[in-house]
C-alpha positions in Angstrom: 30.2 18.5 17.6 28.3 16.4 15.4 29.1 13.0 14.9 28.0 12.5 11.1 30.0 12.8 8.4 28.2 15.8 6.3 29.9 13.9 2.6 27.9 10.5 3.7 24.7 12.5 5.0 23.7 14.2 1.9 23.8 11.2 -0.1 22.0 9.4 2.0 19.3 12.6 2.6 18.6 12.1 -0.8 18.0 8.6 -0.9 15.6 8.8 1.9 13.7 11.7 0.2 13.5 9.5 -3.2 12.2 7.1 -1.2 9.4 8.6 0.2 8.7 10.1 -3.1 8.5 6.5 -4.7 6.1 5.8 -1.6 4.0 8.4 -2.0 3.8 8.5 -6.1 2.5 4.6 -5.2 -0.3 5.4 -3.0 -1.0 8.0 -6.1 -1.0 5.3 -8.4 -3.5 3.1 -6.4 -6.3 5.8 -7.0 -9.0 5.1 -9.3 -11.6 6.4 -11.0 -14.9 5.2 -9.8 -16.2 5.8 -13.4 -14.1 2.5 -14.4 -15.7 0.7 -12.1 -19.4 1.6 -12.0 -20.7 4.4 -14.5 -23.9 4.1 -12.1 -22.1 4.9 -9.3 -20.1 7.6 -10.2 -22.8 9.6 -11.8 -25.4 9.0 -8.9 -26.6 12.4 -7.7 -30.0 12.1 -5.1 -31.2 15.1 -7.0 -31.9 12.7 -9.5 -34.3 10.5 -7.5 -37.6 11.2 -5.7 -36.7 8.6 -3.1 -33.0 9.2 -1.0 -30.9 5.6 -0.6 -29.5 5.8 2.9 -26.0 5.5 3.8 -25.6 1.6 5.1 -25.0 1.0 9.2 -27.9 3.2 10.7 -29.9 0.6 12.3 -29.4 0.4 15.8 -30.0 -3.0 17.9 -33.8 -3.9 18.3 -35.2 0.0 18.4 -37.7 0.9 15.8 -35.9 2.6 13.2 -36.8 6.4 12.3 -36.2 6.5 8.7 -37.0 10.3 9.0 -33.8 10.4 10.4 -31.3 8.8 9.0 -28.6 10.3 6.5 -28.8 9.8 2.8 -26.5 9.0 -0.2 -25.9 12.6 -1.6 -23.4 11.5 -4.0 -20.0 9.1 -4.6 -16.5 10.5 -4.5 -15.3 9.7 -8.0 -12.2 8.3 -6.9 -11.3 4.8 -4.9 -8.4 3.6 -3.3 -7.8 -0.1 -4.4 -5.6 -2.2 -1.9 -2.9 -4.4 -2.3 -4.8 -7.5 -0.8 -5.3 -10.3 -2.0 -8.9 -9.9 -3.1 -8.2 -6.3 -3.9 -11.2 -4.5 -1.5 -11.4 -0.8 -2.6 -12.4 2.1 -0.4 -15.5 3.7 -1.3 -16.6 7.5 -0.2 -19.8 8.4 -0.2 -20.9 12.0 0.5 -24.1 11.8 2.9 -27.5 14.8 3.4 -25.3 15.7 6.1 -22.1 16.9 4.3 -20.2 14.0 6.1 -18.0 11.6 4.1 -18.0 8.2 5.0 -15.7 5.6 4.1 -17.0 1.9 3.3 -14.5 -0.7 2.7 -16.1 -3.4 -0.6 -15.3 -6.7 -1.4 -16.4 -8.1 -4.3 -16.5 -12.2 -5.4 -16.8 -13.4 -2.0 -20.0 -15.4 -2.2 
């Protein structure tokens, strides 16, 4: 035997799944369009450009770098994810010569 009351579930089913629906249609809502933030950006392809722009963090300690190497900026995922913060950093996706995405949290104004 159960001991919920199936009248006082339901209701409260429901206002658990609006809920996670209002949750959810928030996270939506906190996607942008990189386009509004940086034309540039949003219409970079490395097709465009003789010389690739490599994806930030590939340096390793005091070893001679092999640029050779190292992943390029392919394109930008035209959406970002803006957060809540108080300086509002927004996620960045950037798809690299490799086919990996990588994620780069920015901050702007903090000089």
């Amino acid at each position: 035997r159960s001991c919920v009351d199936k009248k006082e579930a339901i209701p409260e089913l429901f206002k658990l799944k609006d809920e996670i629906t209002a949750k959810y249609l928030a996270r939506l809502s906190k996607m942008n369009k990189l386009q509004d933030y940086s034309p540039f950006l949003a219409s970079y392809l490395s097709t465009n450009y003789p010389i690739g722009v490599e994806i930030p963090g590939q340096y390793k300690g005091f070893e001679r770098p092999n640029p050779s190497r190292h992943i390029t900026i392919s394109c930008f995922e035209p959406t970002i994810r803006i957060f809540t913060s108080l300086r509002k950093p927004y996620e960045l996706r950037i798809l690299g010569s490799d086919g990996k995405r990588y994620k780069f949290l920015v901050k702007a104004g903090e000089d």
